[in-house]
OpenMM code with the backbone's topology and positions (N, CA, C; nanometers):
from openmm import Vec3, app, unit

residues = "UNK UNK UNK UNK UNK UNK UNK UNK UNK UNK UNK UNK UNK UNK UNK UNK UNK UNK UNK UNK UNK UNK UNK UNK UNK UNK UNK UNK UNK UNK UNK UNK UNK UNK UNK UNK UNK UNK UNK UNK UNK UNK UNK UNK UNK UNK UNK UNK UNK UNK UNK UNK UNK UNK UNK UNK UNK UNK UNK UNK UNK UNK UNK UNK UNK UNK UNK UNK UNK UNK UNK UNK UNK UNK UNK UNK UNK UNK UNK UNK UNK".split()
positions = [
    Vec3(0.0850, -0.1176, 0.0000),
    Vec3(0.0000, 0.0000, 0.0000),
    Vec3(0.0892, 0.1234, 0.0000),
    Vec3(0.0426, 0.2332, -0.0574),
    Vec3(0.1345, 0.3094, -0.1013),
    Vec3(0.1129, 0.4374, 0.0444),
    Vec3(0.1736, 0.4962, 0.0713),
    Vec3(0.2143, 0.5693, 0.2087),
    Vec3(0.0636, 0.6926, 0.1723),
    Vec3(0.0291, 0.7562, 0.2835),
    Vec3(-0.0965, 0.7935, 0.2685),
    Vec3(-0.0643, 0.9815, 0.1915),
    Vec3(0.0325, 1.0027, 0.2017),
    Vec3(0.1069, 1.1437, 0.1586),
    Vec3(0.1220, 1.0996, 0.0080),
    Vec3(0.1022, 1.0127, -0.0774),
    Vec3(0.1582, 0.9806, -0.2171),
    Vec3(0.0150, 0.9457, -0.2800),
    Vec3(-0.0804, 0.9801, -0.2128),
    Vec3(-0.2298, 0.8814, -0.2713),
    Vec3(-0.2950, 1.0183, -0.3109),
    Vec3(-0.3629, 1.0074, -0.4567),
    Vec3(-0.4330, 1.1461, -0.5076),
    Vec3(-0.5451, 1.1664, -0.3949),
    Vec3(-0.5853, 1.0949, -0.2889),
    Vec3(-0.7405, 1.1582, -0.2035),
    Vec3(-0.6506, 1.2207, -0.1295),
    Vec3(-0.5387, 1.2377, -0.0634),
    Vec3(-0.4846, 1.3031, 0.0191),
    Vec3(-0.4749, 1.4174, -0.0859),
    Vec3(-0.4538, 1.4428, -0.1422),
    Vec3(-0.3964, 1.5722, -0.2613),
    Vec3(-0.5280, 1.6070, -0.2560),
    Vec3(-0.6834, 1.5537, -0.2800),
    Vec3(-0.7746, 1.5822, -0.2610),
    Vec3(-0.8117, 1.6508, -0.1385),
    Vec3(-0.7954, 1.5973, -0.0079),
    Vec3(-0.8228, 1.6162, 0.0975),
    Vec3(-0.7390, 1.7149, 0.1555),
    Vec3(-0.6580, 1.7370, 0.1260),
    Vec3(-0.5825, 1.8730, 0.1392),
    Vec3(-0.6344, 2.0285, 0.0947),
    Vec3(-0.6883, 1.9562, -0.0306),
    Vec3(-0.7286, 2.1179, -0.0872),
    Vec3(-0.8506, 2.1367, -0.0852),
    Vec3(-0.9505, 2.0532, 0.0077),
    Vec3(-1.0762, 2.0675, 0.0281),
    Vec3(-1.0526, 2.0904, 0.1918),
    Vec3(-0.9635, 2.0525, 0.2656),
    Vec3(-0.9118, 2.1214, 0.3891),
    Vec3(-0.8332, 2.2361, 0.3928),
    Vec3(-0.7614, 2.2685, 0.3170),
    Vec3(-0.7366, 2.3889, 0.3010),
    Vec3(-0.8056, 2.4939, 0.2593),
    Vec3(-0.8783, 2.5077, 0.1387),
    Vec3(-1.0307, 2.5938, 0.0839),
    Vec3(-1.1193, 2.5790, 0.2141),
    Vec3(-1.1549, 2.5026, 0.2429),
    Vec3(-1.2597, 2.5106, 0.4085),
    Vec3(-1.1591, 2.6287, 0.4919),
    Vec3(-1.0533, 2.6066, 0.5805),
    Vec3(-0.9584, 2.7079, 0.6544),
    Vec3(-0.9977, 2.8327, 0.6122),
    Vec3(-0.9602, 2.8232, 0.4611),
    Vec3(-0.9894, 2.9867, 0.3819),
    Vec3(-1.1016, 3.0785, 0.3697),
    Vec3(-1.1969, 2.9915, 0.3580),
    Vec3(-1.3233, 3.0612, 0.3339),
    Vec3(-1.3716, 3.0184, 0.5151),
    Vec3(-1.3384, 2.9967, 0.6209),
    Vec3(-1.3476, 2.9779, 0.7331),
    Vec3(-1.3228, 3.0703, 0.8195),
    Vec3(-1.1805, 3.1533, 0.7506),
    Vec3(-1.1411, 3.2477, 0.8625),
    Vec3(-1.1350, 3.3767, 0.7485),
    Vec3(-1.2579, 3.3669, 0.6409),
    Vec3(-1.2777, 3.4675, 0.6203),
    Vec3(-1.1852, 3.5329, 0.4835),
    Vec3(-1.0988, 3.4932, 0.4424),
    Vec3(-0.9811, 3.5187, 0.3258),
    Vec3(-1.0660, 3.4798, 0.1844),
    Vec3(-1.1664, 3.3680, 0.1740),
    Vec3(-1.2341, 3.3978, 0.0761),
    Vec3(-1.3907, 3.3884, 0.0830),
    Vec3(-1.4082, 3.5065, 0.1604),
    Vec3(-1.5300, 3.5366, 0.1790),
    Vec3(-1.5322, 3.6210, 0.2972),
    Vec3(-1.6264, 3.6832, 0.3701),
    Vec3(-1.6612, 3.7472, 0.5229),
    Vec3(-1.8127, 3.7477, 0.5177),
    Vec3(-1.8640, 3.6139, 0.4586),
    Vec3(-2.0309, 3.6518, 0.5057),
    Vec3(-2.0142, 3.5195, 0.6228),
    Vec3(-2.1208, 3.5307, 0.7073),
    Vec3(-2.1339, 3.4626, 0.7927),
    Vec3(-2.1552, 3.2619, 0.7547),
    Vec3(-2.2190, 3.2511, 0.6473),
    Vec3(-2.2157, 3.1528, 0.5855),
    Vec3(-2.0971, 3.0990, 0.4746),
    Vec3(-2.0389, 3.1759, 0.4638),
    Vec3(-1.8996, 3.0978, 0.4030),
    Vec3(-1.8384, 3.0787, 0.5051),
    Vec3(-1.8150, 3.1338, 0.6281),
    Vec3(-1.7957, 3.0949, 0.7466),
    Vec3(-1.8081, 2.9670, 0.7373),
    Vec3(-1.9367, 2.9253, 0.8317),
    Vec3(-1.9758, 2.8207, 0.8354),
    Vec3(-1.9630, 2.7257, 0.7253),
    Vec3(-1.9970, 2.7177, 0.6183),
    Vec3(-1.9666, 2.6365, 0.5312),
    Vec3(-1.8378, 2.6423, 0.5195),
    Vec3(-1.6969, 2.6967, 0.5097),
    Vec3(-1.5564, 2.6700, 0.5211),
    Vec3(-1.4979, 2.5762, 0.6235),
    Vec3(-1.5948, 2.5542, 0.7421),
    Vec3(-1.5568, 2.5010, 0.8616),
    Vec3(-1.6207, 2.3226, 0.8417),
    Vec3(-1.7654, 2.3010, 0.7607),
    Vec3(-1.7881, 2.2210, 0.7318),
    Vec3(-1.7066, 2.1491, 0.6594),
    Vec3(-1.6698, 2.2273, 0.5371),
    Vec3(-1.5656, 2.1680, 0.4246),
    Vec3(-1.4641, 2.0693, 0.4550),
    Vec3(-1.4383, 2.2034, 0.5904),
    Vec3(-1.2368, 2.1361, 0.6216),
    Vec3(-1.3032, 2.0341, 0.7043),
    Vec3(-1.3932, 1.9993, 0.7917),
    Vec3(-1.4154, 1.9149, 0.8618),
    Vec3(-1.4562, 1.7388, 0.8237),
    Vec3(-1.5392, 1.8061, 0.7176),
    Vec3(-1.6092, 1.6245, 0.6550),
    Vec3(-1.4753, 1.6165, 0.5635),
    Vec3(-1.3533, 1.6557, 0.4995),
    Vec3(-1.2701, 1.5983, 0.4068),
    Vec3(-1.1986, 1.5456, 0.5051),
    Vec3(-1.1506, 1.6251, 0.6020),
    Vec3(-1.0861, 1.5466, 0.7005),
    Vec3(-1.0844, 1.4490, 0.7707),
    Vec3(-1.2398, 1.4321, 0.7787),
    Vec3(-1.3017, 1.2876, 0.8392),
    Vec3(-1.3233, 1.2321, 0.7696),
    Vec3(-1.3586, 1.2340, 0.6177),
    Vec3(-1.4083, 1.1607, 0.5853),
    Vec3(-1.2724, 1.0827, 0.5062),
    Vec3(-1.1118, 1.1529, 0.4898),
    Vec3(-1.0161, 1.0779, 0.4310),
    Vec3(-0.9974, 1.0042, 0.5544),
    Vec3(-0.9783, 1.0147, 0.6690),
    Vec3(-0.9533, 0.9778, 0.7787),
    Vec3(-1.0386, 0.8450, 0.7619),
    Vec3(-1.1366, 0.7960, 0.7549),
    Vec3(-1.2280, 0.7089, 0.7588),
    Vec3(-1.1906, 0.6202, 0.6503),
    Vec3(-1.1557, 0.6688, 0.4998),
    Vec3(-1.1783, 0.6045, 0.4342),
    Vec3(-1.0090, 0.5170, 0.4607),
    Vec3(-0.9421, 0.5878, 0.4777),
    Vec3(-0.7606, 0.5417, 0.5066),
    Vec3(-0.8188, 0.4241, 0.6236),
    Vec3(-0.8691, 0.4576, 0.7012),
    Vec3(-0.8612, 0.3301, 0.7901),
    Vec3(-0.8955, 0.2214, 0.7632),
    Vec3(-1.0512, 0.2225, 0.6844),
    Vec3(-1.0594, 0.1206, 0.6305),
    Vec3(-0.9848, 0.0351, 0.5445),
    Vec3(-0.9384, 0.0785, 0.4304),
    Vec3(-0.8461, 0.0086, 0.4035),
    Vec3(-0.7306, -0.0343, 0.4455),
    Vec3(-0.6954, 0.0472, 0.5384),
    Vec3(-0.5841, -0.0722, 0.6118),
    Vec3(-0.6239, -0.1261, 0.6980),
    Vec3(-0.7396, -0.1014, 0.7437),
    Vec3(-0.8131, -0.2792, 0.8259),
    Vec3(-0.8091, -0.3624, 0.7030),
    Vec3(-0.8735, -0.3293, 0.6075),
    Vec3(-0.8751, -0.4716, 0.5174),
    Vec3(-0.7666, -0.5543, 0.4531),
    Vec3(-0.6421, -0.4284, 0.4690),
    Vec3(-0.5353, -0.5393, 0.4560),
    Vec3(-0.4614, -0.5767, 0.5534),
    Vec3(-0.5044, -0.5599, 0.6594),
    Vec3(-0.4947, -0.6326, 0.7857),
    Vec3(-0.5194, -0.7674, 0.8150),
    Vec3(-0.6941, -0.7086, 0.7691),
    Vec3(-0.7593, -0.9056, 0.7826),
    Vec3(-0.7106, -1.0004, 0.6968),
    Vec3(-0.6368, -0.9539, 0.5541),
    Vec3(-0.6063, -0.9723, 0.4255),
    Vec3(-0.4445, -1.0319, 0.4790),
    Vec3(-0.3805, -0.9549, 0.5239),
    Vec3(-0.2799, -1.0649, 0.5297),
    Vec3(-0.2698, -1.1195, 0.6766),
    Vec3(-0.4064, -1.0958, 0.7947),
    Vec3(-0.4163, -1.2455, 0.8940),
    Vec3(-0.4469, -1.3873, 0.8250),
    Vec3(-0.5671, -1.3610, 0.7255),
    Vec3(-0.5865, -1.4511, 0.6437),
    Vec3(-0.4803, -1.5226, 0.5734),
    Vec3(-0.4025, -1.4752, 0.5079),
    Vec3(-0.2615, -1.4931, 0.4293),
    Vec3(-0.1757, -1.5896, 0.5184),
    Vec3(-0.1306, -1.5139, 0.6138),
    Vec3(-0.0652, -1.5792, 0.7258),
    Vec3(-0.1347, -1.7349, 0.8041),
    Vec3(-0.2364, -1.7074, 0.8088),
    Vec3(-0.3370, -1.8416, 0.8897),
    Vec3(-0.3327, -1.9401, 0.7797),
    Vec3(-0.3626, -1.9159, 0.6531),
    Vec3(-0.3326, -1.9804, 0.5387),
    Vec3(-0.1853, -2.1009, 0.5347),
    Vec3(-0.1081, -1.9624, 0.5236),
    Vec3(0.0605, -2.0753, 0.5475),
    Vec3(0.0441, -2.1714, 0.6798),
    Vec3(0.0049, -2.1240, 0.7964),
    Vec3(0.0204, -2.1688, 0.8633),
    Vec3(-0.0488, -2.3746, 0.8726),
    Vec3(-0.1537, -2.3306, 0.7910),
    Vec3(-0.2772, -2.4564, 0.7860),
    Vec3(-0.1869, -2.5318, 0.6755),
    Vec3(-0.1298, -2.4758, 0.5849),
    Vec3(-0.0532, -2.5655, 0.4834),
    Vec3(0.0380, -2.6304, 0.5798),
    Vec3(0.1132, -2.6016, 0.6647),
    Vec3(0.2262, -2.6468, 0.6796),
    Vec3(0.1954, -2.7107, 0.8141),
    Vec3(0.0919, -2.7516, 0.8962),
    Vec3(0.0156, -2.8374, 0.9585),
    Vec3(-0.0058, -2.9503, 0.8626),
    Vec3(-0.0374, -2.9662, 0.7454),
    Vec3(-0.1388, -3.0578, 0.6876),
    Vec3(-0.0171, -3.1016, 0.5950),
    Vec3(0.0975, -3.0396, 0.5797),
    Vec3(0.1655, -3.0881, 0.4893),
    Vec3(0.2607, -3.1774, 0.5480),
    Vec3(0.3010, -3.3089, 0.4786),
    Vec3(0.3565, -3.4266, 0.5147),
    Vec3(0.5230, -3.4021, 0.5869),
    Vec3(0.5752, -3.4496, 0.7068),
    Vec3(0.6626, -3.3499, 0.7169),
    Vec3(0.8095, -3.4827, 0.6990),
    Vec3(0.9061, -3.4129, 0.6431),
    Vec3(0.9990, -3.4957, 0.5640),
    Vec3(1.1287, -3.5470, 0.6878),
] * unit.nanometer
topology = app.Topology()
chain = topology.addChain("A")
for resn in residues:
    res = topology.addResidue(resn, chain)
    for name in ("N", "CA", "C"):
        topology.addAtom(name, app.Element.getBySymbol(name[0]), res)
């Protein structure tokens, strides 16, 4: 799996966390609702890369317990010399 700084959703999630910051503290925008909506922005990209990164490395977690339990059952069952 490739390191989470080299994956295009991070490049994504950066500049939808960064544009949120901006229009958050007002640099692109000063109405009260770009406010708020800047703060939403940076918040669900952040959680929501956050969420999606974990999952996949749970699944290649279970992916190579499986892998591993695998060898292990071969070499139980296999005839030993």
């Amino acid at each position: 799996m490739k390191p989470g700084i080299k994956t295009s959703e991070m490049i994504v999630t950066l500049i939808g966390v960064v544009g949120g910051i901006l229009m958050g503290s007002g640099v692109l925008g000063d109405g009260q609702w770009t406010t708020i909506v800047g703060g939403l922005l940076a918040a669900i990209c952040g959680g929501s890369y956050t969420m999606g990164r974990s999952m996949v490395k749970g699944k290649e977690a279970i992916g190579a317990a499986q892998v591993q339990a695998a060898r292990e059952l071969a070499k139980k069952q296999s005839p030993e010399s």
